[in-house]
C-alpha positions as CSV (number, residue, x, y, z in Angstrom):
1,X,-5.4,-17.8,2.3
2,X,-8.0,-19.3,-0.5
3,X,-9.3,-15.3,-1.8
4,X,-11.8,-17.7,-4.2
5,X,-15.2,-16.9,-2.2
6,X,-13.6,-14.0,-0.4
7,X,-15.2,-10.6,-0.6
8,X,-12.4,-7.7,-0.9
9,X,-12.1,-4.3,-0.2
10,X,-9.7,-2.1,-2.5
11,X,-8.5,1.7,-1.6
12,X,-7.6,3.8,-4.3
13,X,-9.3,1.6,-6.9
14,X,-10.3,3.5,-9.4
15,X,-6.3,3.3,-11.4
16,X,-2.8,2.1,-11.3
17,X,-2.5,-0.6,-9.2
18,X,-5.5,-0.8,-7.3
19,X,-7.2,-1.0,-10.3
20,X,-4.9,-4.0,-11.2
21,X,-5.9,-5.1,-7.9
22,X,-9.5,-5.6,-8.4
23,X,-9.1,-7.2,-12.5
24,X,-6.9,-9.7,-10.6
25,X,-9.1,-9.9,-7.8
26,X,-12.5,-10.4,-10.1
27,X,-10.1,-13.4,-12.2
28,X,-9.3,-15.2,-9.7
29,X,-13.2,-15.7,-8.5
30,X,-13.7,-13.3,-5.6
31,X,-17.3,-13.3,-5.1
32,X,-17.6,-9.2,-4.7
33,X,-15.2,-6.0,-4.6
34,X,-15.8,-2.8,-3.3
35,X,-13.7,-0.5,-5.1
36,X,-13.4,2.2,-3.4
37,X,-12.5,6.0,-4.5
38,X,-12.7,9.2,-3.3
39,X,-15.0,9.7,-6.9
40,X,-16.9,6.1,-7.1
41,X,-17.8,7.2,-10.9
42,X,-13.8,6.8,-12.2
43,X,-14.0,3.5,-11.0
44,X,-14.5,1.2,-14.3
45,X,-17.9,-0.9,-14.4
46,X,-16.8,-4.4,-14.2
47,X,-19.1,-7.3,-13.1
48,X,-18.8,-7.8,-9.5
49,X,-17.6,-4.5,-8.7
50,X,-19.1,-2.4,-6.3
51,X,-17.9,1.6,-6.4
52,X,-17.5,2.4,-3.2
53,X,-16.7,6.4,-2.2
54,X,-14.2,6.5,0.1
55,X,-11.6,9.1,1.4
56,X,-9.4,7.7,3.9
57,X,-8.4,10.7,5.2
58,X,-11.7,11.2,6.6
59,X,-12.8,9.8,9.8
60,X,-16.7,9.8,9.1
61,X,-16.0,8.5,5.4
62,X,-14.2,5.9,6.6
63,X,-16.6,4.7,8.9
64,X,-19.4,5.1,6.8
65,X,-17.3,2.5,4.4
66,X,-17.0,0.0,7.2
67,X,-20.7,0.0,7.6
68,X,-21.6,-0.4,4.0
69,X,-19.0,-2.8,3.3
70,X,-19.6,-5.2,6.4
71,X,-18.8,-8.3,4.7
72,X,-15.3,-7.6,3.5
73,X,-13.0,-10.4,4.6
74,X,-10.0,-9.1,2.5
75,X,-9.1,-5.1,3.0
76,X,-6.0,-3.9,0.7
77,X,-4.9,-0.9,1.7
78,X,-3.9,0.8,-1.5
79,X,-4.7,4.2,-1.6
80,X,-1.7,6.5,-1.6
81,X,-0.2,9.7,-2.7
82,X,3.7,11.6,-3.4
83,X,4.5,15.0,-3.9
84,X,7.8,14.2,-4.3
85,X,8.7,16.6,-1.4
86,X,12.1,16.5,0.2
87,X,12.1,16.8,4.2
88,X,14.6,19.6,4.5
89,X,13.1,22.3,2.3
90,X,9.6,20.9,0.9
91,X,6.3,22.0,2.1
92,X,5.1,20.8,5.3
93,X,1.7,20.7,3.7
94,X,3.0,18.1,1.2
95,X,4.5,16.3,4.0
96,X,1.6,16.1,5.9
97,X,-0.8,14.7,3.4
98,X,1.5,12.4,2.8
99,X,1.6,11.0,6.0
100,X,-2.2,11.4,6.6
101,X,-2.9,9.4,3.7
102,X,0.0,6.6,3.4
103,X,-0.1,6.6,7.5
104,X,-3.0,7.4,9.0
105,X,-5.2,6.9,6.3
106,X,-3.9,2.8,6.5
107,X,-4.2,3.2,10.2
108,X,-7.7,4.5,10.1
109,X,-9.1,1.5,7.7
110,X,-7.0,-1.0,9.7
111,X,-9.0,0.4,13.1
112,X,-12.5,0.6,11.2
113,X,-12.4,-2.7,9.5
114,X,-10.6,-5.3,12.1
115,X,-13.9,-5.6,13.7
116,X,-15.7,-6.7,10.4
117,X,-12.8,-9.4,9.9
118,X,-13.0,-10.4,13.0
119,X,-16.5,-11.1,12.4
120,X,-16.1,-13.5,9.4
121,X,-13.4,-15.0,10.8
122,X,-10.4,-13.4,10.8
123,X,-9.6,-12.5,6.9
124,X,-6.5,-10.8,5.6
125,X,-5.3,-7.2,5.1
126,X,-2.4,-6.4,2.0
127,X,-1.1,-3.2,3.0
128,X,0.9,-1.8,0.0
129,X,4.3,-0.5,0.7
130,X,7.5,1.0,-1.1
131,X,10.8,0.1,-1.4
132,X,11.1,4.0,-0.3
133,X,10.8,2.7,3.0
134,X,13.6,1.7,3.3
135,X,15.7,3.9,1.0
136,X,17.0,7.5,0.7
137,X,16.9,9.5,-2.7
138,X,17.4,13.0,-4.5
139,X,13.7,13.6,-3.9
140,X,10.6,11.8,-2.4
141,X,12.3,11.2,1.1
142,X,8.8,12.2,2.3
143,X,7.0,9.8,0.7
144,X,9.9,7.4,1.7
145,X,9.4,8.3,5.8
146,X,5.3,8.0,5.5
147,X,6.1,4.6,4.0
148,X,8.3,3.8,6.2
149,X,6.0,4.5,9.2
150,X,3.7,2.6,7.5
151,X,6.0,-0.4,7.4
152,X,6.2,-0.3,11.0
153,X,2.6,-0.1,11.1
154,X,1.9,-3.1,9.2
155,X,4.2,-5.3,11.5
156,X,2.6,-4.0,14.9
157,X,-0.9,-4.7,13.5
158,X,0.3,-8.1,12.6
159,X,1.1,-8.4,16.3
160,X,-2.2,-7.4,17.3
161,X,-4.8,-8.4,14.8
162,X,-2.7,-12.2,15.8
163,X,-5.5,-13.6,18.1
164,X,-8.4,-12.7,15.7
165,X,-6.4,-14.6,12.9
166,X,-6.2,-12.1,10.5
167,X,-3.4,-12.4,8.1
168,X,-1.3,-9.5,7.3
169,X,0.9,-9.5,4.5
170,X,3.1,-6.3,3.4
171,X,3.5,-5.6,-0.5
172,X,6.9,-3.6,-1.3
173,X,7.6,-2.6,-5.1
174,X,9.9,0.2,-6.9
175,X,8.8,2.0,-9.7
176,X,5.7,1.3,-11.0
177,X,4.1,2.7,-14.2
178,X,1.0,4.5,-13.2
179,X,-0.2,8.0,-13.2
180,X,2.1,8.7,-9.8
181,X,5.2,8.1,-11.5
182,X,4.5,9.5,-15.0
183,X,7.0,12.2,-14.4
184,X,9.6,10.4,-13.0
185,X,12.4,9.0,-15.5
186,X,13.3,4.9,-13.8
187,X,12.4,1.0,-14.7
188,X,8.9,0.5,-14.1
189,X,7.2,-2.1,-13.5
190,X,3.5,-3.2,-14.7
191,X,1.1,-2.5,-12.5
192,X,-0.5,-6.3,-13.4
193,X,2.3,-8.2,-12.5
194,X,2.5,-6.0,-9.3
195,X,-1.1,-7.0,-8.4
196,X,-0.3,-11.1,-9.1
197,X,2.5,-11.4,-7.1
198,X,1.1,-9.6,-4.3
199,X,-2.3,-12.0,-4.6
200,X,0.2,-14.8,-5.4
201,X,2.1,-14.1,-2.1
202,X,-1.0,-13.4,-0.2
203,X,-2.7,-16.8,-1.0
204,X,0.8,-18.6,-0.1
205,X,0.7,-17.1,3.5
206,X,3.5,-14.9,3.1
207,X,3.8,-12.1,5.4
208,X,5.8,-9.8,2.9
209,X,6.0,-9.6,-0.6
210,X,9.2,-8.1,-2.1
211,X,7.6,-7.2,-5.4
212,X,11.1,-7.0,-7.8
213,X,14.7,-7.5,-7.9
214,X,15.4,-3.8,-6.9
215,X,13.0,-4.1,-3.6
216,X,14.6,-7.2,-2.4
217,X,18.2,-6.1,-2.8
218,X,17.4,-2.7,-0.6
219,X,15.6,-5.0,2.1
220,X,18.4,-7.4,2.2
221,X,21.1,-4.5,3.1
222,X,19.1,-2.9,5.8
223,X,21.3,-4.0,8.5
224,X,24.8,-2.6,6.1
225,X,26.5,0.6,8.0
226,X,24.9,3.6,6.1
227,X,28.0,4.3,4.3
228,X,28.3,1.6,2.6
229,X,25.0,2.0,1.0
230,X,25.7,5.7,0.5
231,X,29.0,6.1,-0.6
232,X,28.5,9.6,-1.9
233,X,28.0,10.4,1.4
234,X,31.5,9.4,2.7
235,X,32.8,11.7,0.3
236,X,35.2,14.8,2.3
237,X,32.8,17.5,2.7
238,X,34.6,19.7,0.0
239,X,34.7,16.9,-3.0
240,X,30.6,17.4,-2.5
241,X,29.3,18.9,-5.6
């Protein structure tokens, strides 16, 4: 996909990456962006960008959205949030907005905007992922399952969106330094050079974008017995701290 000429949609634009996301997007000569934000004033004034208010958890927002922004030929589904819960004793509350925004909230722009690409021809979506998806930790195995059902998501509406030639392309990463992951402790990576490989890949066709070396190495073992990639795990029951 050419994105010169395109006009794109970005959730969660307002910082970290999907601000990235819509510099990158502006640079490389997309005629508009609608950066979209539950609060359109945080969004940084930039020629060419469009604040957009948005909260993909909300049916009626969303669809307000898809009616304002009916020439959007490139959606990225950005907008996401982690509590860091764990599944066994965090709050279901956390769990649940994690899901209904990572999930359902993808799910719900994905549903509102096919029909506009349809419209203009097909377009692309860039759903952004996690390497979470596809990995257990001491914490954020929450966040890791709504990603991971949002993996899943993002290669059934590849299926489907097919015949309307829409391009979907998934975008998987590890840490990333943004606001998110400001407490955590890890390698991050900058959200910039996040937001140009995932254009990069996006522009080259590619249906998934494994974002750095830690994202690609985790995808490659999926199919390795579980205790092999776990070996903590095979440890006798009483050598477990």
């Amino acid at each position: 996909m050419d994105i010169r000429q395109e006009i794109a949609l970005v959730t969660g634009a307002n910082r970290g990456i999907g601000h990235s996301f819509v510099t990158e997007l502006r640079r490389r000569g997309v005629t508009k962006v609608y950066a979209a934000a539950r609060r359109p004033e945080t969004v940084p004034e930039m020629p060419g960008v469009v604040p957009l208010r948005l909260d993909v958890t909300d049916d009626a927002s969303v669809t307000r959205a898809a009616a304002v922004a009916d020439d959007t030929t490139l959606l990225v589904n950005n907008a996401g949030v982690s509590t860091f819960a764990r599944l066994t004793d965090g709050a279901e509350e956390d769990i649940r907005r994690e899901m209904e925004t990572n999930f359902f909230g993808t799910l719900r722009m994905v549903r509102a905007f096919a029909p506009v690409l349809s419209a203009h021809g097909g377009g692309a979506v860039l759903n952004v992922l996690s390497v979470m998806a596809w990995m257990a930790y001491e914490h954020s195995n929450s966040y890791g399952a709504s990603k991971a059902a949002a993996w899943a998501l993002t290669n059934g509406i590849r299926y489907e969106l097919a015949d309307q030639g829409t391009q979907v392309t998934a975008l998987a990463m590890a840490s990333v330094d943004t606001d998110m992951m400001a407490a955590i402790e890890d390698e991050k990576a900058d959200p910039d050079v996040i937001a140009r490989a995932a254009l990069d890949g996006l522009e080259a066709g590619s249906l998934e974008v494994l974002a750095d070396g830690r994202t690609a190495r985790w995808k490659s073992r999926l199919g390795e017995d579980p205790a092999l990639l776990y070996p903590q795990l095979a440890a006798p029951a009483a050598a477990r701290p």
